[in-house]
N, C-alpha and C positions, 0 to 999 in steps of 0.2 A: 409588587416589586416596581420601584419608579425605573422607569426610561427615563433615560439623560439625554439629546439631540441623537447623534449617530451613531450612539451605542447602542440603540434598539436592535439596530442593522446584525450586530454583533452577537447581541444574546443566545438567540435561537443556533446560528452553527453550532455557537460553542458547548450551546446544552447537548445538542445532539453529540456532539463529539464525546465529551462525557460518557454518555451513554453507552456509545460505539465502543467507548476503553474499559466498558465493565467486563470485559470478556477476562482481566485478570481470573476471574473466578476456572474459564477453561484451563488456561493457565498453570495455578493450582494444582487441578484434579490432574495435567498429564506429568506436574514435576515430580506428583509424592507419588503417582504409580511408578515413576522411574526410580523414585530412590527405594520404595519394595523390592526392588530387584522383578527384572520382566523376565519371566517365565519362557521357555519353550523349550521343544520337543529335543532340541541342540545344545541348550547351553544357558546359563545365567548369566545375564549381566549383573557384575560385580556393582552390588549397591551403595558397596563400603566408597571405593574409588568414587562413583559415582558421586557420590553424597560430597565427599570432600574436594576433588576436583572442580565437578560441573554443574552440579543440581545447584550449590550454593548460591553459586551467581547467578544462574535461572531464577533461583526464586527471589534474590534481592531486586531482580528484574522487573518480576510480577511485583511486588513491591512497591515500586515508583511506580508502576501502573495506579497501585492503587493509589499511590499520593497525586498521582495527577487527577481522579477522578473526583478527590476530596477535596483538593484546594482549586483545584480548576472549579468547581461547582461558584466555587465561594467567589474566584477572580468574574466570572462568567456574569455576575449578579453585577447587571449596569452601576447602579448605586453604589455598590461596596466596589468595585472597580475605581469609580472616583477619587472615596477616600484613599486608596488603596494603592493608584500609578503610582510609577516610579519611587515606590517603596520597596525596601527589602523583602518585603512579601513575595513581593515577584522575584527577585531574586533567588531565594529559597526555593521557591514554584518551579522557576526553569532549570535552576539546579539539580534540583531530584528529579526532573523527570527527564529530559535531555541529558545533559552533563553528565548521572552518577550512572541515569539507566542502559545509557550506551556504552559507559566504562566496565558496567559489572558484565554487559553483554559480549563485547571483544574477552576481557578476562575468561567467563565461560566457556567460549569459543575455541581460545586458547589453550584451556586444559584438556578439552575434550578432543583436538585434534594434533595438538603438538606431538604425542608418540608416532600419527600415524607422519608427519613432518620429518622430524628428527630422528623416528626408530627406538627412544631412548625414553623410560618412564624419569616422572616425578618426583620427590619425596612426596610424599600424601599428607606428612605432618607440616610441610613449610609452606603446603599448599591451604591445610587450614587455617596456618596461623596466617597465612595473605589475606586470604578471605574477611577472616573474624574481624583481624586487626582494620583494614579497609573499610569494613562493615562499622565499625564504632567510629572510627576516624569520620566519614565524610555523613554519618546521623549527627556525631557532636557538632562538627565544622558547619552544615545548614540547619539543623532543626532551632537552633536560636536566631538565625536570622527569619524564621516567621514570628518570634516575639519582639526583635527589633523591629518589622514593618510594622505590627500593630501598632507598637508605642512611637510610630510617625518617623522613623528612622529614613530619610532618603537615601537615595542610591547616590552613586556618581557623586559622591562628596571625597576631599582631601582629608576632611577631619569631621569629628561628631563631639559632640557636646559629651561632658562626662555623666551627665544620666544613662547613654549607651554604651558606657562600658565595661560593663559587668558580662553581659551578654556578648560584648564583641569578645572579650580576655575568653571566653568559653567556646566563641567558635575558632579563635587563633590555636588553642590548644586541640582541635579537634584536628584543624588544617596540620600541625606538626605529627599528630597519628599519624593523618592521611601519606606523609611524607615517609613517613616510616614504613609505611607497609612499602611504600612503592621501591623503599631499597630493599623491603625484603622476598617482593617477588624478583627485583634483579640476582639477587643472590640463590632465587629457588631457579631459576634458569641457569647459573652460573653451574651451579649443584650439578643440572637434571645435565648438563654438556659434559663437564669432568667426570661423572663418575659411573658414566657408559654403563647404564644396566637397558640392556636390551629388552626389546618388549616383541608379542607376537604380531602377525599379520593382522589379528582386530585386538587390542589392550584390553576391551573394554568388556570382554566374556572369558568366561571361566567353565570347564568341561560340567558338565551334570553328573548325577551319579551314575557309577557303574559304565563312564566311558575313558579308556586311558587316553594320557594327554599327547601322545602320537598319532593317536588317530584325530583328536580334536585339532591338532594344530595343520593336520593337512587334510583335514574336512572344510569347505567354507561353506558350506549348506546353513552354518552359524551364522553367516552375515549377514545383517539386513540392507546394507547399503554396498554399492560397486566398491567404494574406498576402501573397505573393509579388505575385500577381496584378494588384494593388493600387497605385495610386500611393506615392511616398515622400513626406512621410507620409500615412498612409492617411488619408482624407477623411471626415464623419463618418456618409457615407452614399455605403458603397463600390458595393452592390448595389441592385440595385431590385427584385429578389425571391431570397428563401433559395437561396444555389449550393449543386451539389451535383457533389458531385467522386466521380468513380470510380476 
């Protein structure tokens, strides 16, 4: 691998860093135990919800994890770095791993604590199509601009030569998905506020067999987290002294 002057300096973090983000793979193993639906002695967490709500984004998560660990490798390599500045390359690079991986992260976040926010479930089916749709939109909108940086495409330009535009017509149309999805998660909040379907103290578990749902909904021995515990939505004065959960 050639060293370039002060790119040497650079290499080695970055390999390690790499490195450091291969943990997508823990990642993984705790998204698909979640979408199995996790087990216990109280109750299941509903893997259906799960899967469609909140695991999705999770794992589009791990995702860019791993896109960072694959093209980082490649930015990381002093030499291919050179050819490679302020090329679209990078563009796509930072994209998927900042930009989409912290959007699908807030999104997941959002599904999975908004009932206990607003008291009020989802539809499950406008939460998939956000997902999917999202999910296609912003792979079409960057995964061609890593074929525009190879074929030398700069960034920060007003206009491109029309050899680049086959591939840009492919990410613009990827970018108008992306659009779409974002009115149609406004419309899945619009949904989830009008049409007041109440949810329980924890959304996200469903009684086991052979226990009725009276006694499950004023049991909380189900919950694994204080939030849980808590009315939907929480009150602004859940405790009347600091809990402390073992």
């Amino acid at each position: 691998m050639a060293l370039i002057g002060a790119d040497k300096h650079l290499v080695k973090p970055v390999f390690l860093f790499n490195i450091e983000t291969g943990d997508f793979v823990r990642r993984y193993d705790g998204v698909m135990e979640c979408a199995k639906g996790l087990q216990s002695s109280h109750g299941t967490v509903s893997a259906r919800m799960a899967v469609n709500g909140t695991i999705g984004p999770s794992i589009v998560s791990s995702h860019r994890v791993l896109k960072l660990t694959v093209t980082g490798v490649v930015l990381a390599n002093a030499s291919m770095d050179v050819a490679m500045h302020d090329t679209y390359y990078v563009v796509a690079h930072f994209h998927y791993v900042l930009s989409m991986g912290a959007v699908f992260s807030i999104f997941a976040g959002f599904y999975y604590w908004s009932p206990k926010f607003f008291g009020l479930a989802y539809d499950e089916r406008l939460a998939s199509a956000h997902f999917w749709t999202l999910f296609i939109g912003v792979n079409t909108t960057f995964m061609p601009q890593h074929f525009l940086g190879l074929q030398g495409m700069p960034r920060r330009i007003p206009d491109y030569p029309d050899a680049y535009a086959g591939w840009n017509y492919v990410s613009s149309v990827g970018s108008f998905i992306s659009v779409g999805a974002t009115v149609l998660f406004l419309y899945t909040v619009y949904d989830m506020l009008v049409s007041d379907r109440k949810v329980a103290d924890n959304a996200w578990a469903v009684p086991a067999f052979f226990v009725d749902n009276k006694s499950f909904v004023t049991n909380t021995s189900h919950s694994t987290t204080l939030e849980w515990c808590t009315p939907s939505p929480t009150p602004l004065h859940a405790f009347n002294m600091i809990p402390v959960q073992s």
